[in-house]
N, C-alpha and C positions, 0 to 999 in steps of 0.2 A: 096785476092785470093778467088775465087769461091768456093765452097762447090762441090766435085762430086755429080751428080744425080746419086740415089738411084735406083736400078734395081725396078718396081714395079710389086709385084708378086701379080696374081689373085689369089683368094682360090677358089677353088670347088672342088666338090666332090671326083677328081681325084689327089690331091692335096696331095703328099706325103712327110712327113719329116719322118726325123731319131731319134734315141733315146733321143740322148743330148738338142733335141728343143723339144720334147712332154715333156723331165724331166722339162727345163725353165718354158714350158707354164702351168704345173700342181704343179712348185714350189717345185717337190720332186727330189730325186737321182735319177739318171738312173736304179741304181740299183731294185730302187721300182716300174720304169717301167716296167722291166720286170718279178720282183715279181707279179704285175696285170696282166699279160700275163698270166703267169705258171696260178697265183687262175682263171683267166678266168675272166677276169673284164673285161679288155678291147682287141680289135683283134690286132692280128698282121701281116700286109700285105704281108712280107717277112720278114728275118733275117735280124733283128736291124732296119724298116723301120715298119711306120703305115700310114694309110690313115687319115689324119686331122681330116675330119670333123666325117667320120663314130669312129674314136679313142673319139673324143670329145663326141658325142651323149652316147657312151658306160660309159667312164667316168662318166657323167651325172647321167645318170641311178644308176651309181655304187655310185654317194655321196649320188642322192635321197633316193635309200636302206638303205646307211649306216643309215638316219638320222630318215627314215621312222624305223628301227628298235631301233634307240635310242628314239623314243617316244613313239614306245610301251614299251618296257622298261621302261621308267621314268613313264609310266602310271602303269605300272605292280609294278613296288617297290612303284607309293605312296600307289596303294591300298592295297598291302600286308603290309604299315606303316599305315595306317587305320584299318586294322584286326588287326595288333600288340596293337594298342592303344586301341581298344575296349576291345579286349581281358585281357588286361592290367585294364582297367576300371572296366570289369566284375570280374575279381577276386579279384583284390581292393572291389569291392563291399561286394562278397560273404565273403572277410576274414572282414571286418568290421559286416556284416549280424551275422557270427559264432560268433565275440565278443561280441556282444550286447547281442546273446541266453545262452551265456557262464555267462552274469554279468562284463565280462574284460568294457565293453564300453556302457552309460548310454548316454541316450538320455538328451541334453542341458534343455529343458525344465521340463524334468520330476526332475533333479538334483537339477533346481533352485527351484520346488515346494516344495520339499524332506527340502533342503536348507532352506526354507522361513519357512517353519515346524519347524524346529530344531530351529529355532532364535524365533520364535513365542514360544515355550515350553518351552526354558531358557530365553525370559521375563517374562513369566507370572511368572517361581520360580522365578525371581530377583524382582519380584513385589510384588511378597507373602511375600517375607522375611520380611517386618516390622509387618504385621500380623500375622507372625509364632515365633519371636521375641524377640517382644515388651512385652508380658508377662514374659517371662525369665528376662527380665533386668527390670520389673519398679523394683523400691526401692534399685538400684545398685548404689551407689555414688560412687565409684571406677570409674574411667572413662578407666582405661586398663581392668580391666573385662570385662568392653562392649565392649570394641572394641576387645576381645578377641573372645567373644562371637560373636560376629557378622562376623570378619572373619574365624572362623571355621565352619558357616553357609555357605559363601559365598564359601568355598573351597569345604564344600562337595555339593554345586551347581553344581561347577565347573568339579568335582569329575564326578559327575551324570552325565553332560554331554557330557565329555569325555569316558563312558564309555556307553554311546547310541547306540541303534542297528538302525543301518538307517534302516532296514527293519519295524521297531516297527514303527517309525512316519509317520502321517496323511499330507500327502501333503497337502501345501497349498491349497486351490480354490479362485481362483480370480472373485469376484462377479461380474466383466462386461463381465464375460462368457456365 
């Protein structure tokens, strides 16, 4: 059985459909057609009827806008998340600035000099102690005397360094400075 031919309709400019076929050809409700009508998107020829091409051209206009304003937008929120993140930067900064002038937050470098100090001053007394000592104990044959004697030495070392003002010690200096 033959297939009927198909009426073939020309488009121009005078070319008018109804609600139900602009909703098809735009893939929305009829209803949101003529929601476009009332905001003024696109014309409307007569009651429930539009002219094609001039409906289409308006339509057109009306995505380019939508989209033309979704990238200023997407332009406008990244820079305002650029100012956010600066801003965010810059106070970050100034509350790290405040804790450094407060003493809360010490600079890495100056720490490990400060650090290399304080282990340099408690070897030298763990280096002195057989010279500070060693006359206390000759002629001690007790051998827990000495070792009595020796760690009461080592604890008030100990002692001492535990109770160091890190402000008191001489930073290291690194002689390939």
């Amino acid at each position: 059985m033959a297939e009927p031919k198909q009426k073939k309709t020309e488009i121009n400019s005078d070319t008018i459909v109804g609600t139900q076929v602009l909703a098809e050809i735009f893939r929305v409700d009829p209803r949101r057609i003529r929601q476009m009508v009332q905001e003024g998107k696109i014309p409307r020829y007569k009651n429930g009827s539009y002219k094609l091409i001039e409906t289409l051209q308006k339509y057109h206009e009306y995505i380019e806008e939508i989209n033309e304003d979704k990238n200023v937008n997407l332009v406008k929120k990244e820079s305002e998340n650029e100012k956010l993140k600066l801003e965010k930067i810059k106070r970050k900064k100034a509350e790290l600035e405040l804790m450094q002038l407060t003493g809360d937050l010490v600079n890495v470098e100056e720490f490990k000099q400060l650090y290399a100090g304080l282990i340099i001053n408690f070897r030298s007394k763990m280096l002195a102690l057989p010279n500070k000592v060693s006359p206390s104990i000759v002629g001690i044959d007790n051998l827990i005397t000495v070792q009595d004697i020796l760690t009461k030495e080592i604890y008030a070392a100990l002692e001492e360094l535990s109770k160091t003002d890190i402000n008191e010690i001489e930073p290291k200096v690194d002689s390939d400075e």
